[in-house]
N, C-alpha and C positions, 0 to 999 in steps of 0.2 A: 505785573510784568512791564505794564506802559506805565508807572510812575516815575515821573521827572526830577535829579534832584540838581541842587544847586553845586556848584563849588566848597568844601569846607575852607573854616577860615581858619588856619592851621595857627597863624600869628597869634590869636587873639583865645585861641582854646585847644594849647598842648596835651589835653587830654585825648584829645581825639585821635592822640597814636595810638595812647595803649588803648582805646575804646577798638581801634581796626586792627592792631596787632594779628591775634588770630588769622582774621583774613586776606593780611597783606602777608604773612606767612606760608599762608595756601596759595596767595598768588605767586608769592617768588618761586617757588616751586613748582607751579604751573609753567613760567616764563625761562626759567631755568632747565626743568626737564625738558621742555618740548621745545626749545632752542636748541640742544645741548645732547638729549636723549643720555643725560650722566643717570651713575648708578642709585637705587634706592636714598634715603634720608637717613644718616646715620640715626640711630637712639643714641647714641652716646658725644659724650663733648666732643666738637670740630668748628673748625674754623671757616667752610662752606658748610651751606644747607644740602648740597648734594653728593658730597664725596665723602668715601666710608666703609666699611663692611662690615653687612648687619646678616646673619641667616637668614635666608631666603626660602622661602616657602615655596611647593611647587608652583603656585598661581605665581607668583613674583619671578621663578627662577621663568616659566612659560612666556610672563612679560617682557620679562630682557633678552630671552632668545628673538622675539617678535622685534623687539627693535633693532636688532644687529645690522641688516642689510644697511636700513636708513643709516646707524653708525658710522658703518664703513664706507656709506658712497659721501658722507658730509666727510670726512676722515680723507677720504681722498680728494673731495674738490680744495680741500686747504693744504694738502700737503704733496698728493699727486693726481695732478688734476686729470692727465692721460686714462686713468681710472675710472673716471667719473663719469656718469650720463650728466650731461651739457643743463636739465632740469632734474632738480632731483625734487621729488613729490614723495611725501610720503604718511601713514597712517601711526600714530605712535600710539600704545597702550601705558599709563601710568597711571602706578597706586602706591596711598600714603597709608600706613597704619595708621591708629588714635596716637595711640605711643610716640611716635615720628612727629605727626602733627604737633601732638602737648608739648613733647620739646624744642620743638622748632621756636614756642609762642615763649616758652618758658622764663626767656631774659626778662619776658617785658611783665611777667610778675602777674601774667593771665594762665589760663587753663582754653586746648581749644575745644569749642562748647557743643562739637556735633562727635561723631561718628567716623568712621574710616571714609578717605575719598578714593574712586577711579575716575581717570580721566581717558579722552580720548584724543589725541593730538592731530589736524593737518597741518602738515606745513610742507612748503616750498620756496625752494631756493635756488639762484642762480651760481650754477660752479664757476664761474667767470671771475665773479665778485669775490668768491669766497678766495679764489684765487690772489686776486690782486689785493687782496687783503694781506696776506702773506709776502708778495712777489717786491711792493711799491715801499721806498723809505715811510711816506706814509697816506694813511688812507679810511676815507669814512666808509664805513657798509652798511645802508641802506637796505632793511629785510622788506620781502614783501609783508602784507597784513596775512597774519597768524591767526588761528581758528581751534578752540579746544572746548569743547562740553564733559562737563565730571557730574557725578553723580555722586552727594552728600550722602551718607548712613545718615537716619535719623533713628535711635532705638523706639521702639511701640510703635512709631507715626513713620509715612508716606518720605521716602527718598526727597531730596530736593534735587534740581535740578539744575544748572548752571555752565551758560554758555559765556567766556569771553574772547575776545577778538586785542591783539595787539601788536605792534610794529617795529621789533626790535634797530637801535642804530648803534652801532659801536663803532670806535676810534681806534685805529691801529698802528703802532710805530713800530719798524723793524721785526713783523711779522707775530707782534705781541699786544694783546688788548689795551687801553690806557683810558680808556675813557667807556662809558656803555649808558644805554636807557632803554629798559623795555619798552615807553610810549601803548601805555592800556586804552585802550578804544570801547566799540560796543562792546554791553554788559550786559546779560540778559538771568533774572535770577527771581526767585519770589521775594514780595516785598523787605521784609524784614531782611533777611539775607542780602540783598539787595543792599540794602542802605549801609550795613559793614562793607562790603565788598566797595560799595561808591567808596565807602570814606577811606578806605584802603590805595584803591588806583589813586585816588584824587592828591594822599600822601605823596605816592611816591612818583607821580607825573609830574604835584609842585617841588617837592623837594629832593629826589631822583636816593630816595635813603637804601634803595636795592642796589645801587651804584659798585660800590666796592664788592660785593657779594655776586654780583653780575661779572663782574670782571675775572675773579680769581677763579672762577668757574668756568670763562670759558678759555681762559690759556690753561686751566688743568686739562680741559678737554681736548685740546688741541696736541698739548702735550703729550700725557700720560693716558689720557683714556683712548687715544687713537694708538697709543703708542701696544696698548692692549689687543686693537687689533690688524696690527702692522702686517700681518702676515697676509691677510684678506687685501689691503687698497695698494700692497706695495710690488704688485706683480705686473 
């Protein structure tokens, strides 16, 4: 848990994407879902890692009821702020099939190599910002530091466990994303695991390759996935 690693040196050993793939896979999706609280990981081809429609299990249909409130009040601080508690805090449940995962990784010509994950999301945010993000020709948003621990399936062996923490900033013009970066912080994970996941953040902190996938995710969100629950934040 307390090993230290270095920086990877992504110039000099392009392998080291598809070596993280896998787990920079699970983290867009950690930074995505729990930014965003968007629906399941489609199985099938798409152009976001989170938008989609896949059958939903009761455990999954239970998890996206859980998220609702969180939806609608982030749903409201971007588009009717009058709506909104002034702090919105809140508790997010999300889970990846293997299925979902393996295709998430699948471009990159990997398989992913554990088990089903559940996550547990906090996050908070200021309705102010979310506001002015929307309101100003244009505008940087500055999230606070974000906190999610998931729980790895390992088949026969002991669950793993992993916590990370990160900082999302996104660029906004005419009330539409243009720019974004998760910003991955502490990382807490068993070793092995550990050392994908570093090489994973370390990816996409130096070369921001979640960028465009960050983006079209959260004006879908803004859009269409709030637009899903209009009837809640527009009273």
């Amino acid at each position: 848990m307390g090993t230290t690693h270095s920086t990877p040196n992504f110039a000099s050993n392009p392998g080291l994407h598809a070596a993280a793939a896998p787990a920079l896979a699970l983290l867009a999706g950690l930074g995505l879902a729990t930014a965003l609280l968007t629906a399941p990981v489609h199985a099938g081809e798409a152009a976001s890692i989170t938008s989609g429609d896949i059958d939903l299990t009761p455990e999954e249909k239970a998890e996206k009821e859980a998220r609702k409130d969180c939806k609608v009040a982030i749903c409201a601080g971007f588009r009717n702020p009058a709506a909104a508690p002034a702090a919105i805090n809140c508790s997010i449940p999300k889970s990846w099939r293997k299925e979902q995962l393996d295709k998430m990784v699948s471009k990159a010509k990997v398989s992913w190599p554990w088990g089903p994950v559940k996550c547990n999301a906090t996050i908070s945010l200021d309705r102010d910002a979310l506001t002015k993000a929307m309101s100003e020709p244009k505008s940087d948003l500055t999230l606070k530091t974000q906190s999610v621990l998931c729980t790895i399936a390992n088949e026969g062996k002991e669950d793993t466990k992993v916590s990370v923490e990160f900082a999302p900033t996104v660029s906004f013009e005419g009330g539409k994303a243009v720019k974004a970066k998760i910003n991955w912080g502490k990382l807490e994970a068993p070793t092995l695991v550990k050392g994908l996941m570093w090489t994973a953040t370390g990816t996409d902190n130096t070369l921001n390759v979640l960028e465009s996938t960050l983006v079209t995710d959260i004006n879908d969100f803004i859009g269409k996935k709030c637009d899903e629950v209009k009837s809640d934040w527009s009273k």
